[in-house]
KETOR-617853 format. One record per atom (N, C-alpha, C, O, CB): residue in one letter; x, y negated, z negated. Coordinates in steps of 0.1 Angstrom, whole numbers, plus 5000, padded with zeros to 4 digits. Glycine has a CB too. Layout:
<rs>
aXYZ...
</rs>
This chain:
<rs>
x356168222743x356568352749x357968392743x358068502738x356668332764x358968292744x360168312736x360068362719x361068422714x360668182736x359068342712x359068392701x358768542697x359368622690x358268322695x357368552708x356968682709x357768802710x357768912704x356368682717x358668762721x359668892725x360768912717x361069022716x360368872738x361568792709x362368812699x361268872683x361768882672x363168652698x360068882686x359668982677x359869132680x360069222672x358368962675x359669142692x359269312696x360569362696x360569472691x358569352710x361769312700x363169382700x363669412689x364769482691x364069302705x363369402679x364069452667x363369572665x363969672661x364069362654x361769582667x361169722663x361669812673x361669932670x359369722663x362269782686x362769922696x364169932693x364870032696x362669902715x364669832687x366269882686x365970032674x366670132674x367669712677x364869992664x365170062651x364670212655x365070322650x364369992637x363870202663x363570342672x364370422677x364370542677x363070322681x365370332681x366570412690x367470432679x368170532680x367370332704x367670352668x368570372663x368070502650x368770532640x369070232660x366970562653x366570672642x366670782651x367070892646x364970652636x366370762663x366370932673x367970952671x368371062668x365770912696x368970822673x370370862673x370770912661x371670992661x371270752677x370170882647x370670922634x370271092637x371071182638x369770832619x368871102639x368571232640x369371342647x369671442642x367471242644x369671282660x370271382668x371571382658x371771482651x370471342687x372571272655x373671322647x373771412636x374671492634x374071232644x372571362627x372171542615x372471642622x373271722618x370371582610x371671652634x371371782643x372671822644x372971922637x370571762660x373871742651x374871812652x375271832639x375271952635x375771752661x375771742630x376271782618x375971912611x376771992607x376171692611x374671932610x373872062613x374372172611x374772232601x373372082625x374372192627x375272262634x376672312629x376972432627x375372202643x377172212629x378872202627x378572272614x378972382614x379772022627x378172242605x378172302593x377872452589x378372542581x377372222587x376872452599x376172632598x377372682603x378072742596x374472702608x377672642619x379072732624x380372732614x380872842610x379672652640x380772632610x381572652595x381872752584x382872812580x381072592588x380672742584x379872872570x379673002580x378873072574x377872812561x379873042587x379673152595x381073212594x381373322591x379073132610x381973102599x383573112601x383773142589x384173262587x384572982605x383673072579x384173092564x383573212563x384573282561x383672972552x382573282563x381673382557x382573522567x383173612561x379673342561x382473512581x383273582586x384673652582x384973772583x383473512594x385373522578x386373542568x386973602559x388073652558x386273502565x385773582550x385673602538x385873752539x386873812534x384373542532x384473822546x384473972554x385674022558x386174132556x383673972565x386073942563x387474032571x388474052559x389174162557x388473912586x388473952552x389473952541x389474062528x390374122522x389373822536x388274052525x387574182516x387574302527x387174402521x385774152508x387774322538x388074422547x389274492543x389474602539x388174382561x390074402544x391774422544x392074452531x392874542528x392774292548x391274372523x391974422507x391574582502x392174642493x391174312493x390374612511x390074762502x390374822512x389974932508x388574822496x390774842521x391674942532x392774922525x393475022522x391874902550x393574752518x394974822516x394774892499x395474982494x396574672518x393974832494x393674892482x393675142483x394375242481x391574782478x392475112487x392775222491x393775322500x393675452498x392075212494x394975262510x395775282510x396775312505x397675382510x395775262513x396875212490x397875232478x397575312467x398375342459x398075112471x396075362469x395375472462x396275642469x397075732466x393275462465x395875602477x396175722483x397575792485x397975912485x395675712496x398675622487x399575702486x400475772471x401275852469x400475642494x399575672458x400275732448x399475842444x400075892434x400475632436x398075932449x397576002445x398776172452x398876292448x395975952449x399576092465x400076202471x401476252465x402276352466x400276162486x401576132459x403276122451x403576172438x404776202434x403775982448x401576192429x401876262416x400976392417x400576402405x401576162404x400476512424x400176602423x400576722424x401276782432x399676592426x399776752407x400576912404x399577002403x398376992400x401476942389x400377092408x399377222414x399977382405x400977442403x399777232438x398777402402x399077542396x398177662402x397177622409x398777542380x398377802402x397577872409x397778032402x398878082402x397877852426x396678082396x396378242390x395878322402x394678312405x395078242375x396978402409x396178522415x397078642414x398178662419x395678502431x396178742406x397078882402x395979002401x394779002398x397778862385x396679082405x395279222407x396179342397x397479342397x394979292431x395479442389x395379512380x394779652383x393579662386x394879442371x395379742382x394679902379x394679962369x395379912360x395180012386x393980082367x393880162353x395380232346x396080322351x392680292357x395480192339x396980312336x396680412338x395480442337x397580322322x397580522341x397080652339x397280762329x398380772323x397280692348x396380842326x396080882317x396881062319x397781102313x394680832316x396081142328x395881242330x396281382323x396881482328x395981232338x395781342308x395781482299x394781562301x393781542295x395781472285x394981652309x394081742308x394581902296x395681942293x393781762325x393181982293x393682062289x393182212297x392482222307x393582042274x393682302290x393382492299x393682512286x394582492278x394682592314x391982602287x391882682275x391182802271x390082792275x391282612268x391282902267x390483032268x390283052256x391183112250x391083162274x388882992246x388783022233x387983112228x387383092218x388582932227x387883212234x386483352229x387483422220x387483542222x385883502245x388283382210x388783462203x388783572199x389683662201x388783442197x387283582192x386483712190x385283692199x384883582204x385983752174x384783832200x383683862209x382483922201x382583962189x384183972220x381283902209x380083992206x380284122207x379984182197x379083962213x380784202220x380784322227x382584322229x383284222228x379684312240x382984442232x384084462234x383884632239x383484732233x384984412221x384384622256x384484722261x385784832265x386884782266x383984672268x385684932266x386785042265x387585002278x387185032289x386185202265x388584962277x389784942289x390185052294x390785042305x391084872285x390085182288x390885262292x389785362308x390085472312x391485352276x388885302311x388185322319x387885222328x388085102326x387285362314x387385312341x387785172354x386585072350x385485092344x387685222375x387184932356x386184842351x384484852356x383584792350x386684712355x384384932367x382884952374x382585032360x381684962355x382685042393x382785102354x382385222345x382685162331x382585232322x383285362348x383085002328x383485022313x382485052305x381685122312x383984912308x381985042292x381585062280x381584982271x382584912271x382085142276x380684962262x380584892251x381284942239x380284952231x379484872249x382084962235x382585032223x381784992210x381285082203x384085012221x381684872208x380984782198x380184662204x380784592212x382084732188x379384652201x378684532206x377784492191x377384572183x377584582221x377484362190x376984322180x375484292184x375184252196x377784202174x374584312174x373084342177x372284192171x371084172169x372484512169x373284092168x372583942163x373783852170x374783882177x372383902143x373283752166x374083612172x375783612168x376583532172x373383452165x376183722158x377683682152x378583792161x378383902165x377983712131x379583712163x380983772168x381183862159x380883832147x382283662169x381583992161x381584102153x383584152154x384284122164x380184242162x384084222142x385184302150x384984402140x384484402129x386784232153x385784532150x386084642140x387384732147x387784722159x384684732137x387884802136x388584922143x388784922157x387784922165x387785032141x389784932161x389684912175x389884832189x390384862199x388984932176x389184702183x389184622189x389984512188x390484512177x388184602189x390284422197x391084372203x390684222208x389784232217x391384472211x391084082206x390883952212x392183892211x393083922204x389783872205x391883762222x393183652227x392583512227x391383512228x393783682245x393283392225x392983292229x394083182232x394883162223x392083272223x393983122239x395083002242x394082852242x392882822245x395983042261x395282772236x394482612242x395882532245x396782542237x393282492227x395982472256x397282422261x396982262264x395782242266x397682512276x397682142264x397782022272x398582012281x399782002280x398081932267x397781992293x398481952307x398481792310x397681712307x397582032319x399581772317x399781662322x400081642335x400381752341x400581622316x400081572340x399981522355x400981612363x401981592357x400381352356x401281722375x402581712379x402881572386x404081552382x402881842387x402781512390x403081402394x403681242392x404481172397x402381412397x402881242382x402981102373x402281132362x401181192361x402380972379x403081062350x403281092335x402481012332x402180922340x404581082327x401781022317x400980932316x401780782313x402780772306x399980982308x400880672319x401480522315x401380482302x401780372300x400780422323x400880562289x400180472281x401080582267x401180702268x397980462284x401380512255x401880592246x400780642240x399580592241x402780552238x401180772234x400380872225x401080922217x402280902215x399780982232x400181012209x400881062199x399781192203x398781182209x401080982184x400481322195x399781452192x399281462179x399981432170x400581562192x397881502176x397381542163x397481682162x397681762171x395981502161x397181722149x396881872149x395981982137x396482022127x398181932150x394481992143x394182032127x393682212133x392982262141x392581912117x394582262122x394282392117x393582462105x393982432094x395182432116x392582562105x391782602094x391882772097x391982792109x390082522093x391882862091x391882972089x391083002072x391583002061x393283012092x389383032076x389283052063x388683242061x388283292072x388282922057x388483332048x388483462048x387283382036x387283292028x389983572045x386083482042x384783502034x384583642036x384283722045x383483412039x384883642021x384083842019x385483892010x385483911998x383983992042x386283912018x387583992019x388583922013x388283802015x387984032032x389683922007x390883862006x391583842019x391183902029x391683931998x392883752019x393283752030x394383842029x394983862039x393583632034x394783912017x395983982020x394784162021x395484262022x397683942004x393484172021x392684272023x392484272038x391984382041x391484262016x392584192048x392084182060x393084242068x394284202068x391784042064x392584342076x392884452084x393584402094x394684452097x391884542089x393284302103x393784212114x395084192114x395684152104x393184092114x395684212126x397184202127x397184112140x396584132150x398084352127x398283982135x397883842145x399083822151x400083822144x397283692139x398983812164x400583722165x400383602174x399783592184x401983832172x400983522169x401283322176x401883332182x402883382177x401883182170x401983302194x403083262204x404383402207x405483402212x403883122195x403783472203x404483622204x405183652194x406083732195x405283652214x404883602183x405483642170x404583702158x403783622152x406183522167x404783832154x403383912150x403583832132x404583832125x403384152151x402183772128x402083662116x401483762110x400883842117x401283502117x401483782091x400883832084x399383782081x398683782092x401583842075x398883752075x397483692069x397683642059x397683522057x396383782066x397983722053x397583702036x398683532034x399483492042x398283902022x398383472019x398883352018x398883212024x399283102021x399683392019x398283262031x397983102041x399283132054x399383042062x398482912030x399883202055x400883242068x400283202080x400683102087x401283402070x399283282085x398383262093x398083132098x398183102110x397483302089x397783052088x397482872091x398882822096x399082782108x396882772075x399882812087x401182832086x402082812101x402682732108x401282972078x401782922101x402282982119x401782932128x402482922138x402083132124x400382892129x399582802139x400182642141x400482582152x397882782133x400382592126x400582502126x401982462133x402082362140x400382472116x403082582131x404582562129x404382582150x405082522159x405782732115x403382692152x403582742168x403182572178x403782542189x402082912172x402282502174x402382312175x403182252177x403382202188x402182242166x404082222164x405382212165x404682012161x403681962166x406282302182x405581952154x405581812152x406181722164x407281742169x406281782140x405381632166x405681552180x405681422182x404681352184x404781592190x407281372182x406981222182x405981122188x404981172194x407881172187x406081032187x405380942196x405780952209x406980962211x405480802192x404980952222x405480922236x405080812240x403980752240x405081012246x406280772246x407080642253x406980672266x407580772270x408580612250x406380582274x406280642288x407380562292x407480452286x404980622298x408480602303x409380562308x409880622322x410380742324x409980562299x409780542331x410480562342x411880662342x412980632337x410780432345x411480812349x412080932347x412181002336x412881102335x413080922349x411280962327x411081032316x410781162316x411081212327x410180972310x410081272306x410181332305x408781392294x408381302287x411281322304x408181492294x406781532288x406981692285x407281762294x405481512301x406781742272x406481852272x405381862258x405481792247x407781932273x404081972261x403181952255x403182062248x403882152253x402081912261x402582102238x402382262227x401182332237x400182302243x401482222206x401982432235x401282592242x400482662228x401382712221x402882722249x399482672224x399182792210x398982912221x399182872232x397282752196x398783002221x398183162220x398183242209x399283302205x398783242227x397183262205x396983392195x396083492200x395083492206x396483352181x396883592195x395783722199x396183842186x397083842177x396283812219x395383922187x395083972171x394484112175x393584142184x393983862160x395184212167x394284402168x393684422152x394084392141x395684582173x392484492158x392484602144x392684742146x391784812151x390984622136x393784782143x394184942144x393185042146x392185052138x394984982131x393285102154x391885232153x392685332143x392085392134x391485352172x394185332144x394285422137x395585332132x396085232137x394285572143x396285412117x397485312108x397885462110x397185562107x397285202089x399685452116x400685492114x401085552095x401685652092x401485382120x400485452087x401185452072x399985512066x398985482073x401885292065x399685592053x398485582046x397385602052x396385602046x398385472041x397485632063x396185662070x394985682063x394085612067x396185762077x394685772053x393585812043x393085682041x391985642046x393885902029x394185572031x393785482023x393385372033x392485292030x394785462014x394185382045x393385262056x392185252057x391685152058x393485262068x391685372058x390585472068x389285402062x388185362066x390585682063x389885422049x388985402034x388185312029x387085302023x389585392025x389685192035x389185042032x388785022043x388084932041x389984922028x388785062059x388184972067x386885022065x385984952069x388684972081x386385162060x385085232060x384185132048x382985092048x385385422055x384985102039x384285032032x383584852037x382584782033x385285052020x384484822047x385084702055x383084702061x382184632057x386884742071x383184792069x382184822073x380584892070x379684882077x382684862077x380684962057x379384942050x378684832047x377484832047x379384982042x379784712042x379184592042x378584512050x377584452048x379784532040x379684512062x379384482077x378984262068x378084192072x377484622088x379584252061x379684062056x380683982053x380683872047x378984022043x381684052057x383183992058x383483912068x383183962079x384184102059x383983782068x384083742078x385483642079x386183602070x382883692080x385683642092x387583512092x387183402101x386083412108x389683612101x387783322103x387183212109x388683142109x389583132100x385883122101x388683092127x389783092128x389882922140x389782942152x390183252133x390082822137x390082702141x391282602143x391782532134x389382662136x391782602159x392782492160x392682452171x392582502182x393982512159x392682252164x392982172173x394082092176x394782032167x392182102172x394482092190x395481982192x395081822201x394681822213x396582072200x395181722194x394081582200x395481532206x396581542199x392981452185x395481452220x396381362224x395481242220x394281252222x396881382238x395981132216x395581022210x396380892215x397580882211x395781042195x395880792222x396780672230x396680622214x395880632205x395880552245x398180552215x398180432201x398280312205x398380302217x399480432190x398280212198x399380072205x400480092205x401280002210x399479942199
</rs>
């Protein structure tokens, strides 16, 4: 009996002594996962702190070097306002008797095709002027152009019956005077400078022009050539002027 039992006691100690190893893993286990949780926890919090302060050190050197620029500007048109006033019917088709009231005038001459006609008698005006603002001058420099032509088909110019005057000064014809006097009644005109209280003045032309019904001098010999003036009825004058305001740089 004594042998028997000193057999069986070693197989229950090793029993107990395997449940106790196990349960000790178990804890060690444990202890280890909670460890690694702490550490891992850690770890988190720590990479927390570094990019909050990371980003905090972003932020404040982003506040310490910024430069700022900014375009806002608003613009209107310069102004301009050349206008012009002009009455250019020089010559006429028809031309009626003034010396009768106007309900009753008359045609003295009237032309029976498309051309401006003159004769004996009759009588035309025309003006072309540049106006400028009364108010405000223009903002922008300019300059004045000026082209004049006076040409005689048919007739000579020192043959042409017409007696002209520019600007109230009575011009001959003949020689180029005529062009001459248009040009000089213009007048040459610097450049304009717009300037605060400055100052604007623009060319006035008017011309107006008669053909005598009757000549004081020679009468016969007037009579003669305008009669001849008029058998032809293909003489003609032509009479053209411009004045251009022109912005420069």
């Amino acid at each position: 009996m004594l042998k028997i039992e000193t057999k069986i006691e070693p197989r229950q100690n090793e029993k107990r002594n395997g449940e106790k190893m196990k349960k000790q893993m178990k804890k060690q286990t444990k202890k280890q996962m909670k460890k690694q949780e702490k550490q891992t926890m850690k770890l988190a919090g720590a990479l927390a702190i570094t990019v909050l302060m990371t980003m905090s050190l972003i932020g404040t050197a982003l506040a310490k070097y910024i430069t700022e620029t900014t375009l806002t500007d608003t613009a209107r048109v310069a102004y301009w306002g050349i206008g012009e006033e002009s009455s250019v019917n020089l010559f006429a088709k028809a031309y009626i008797d003034e010396a009768v009231e106007e309900d009753d005038a008359q045609r003295n001459v009237l032309s029976l095709s498309d051309d401006n006609v003159v004769a004996p008698g009759t009588t035309g005006y025309a003006s072309i002027e540049l106006t400028a603002g009364e108010d405000t001058l223009p903002e922008v420099a300019f300059t004045l152009l000026a082209e004049v032509e006076v040409d005689f088909d048919g007739w000579e110019e020192e043959d042409c019956p017409l007696i002209f005057t520019v600007n109230g000064n009575e011009v001959e014809s003949a020689n180029g005077a005529l062009a001459a006097a248009i040009k000089e009644a213009i007048g040459e005109h610097e450049k304009y400078i717009p300037e605060k209280g400055g100052t604007l003045t623009l060319p006035k032309l008017e011309i107006s022009w008669e053909w005598p019904f009757e000549s004081t001098e020679d009468a016969d010999v007037v009579d003669e050539k305008d009669t001849a003036f008029g058998n032809l009825g293909t003489d003609k004058i032509a009479v053209s002027a411009m004045i251009t305001a022109v912005q420069v740089d």
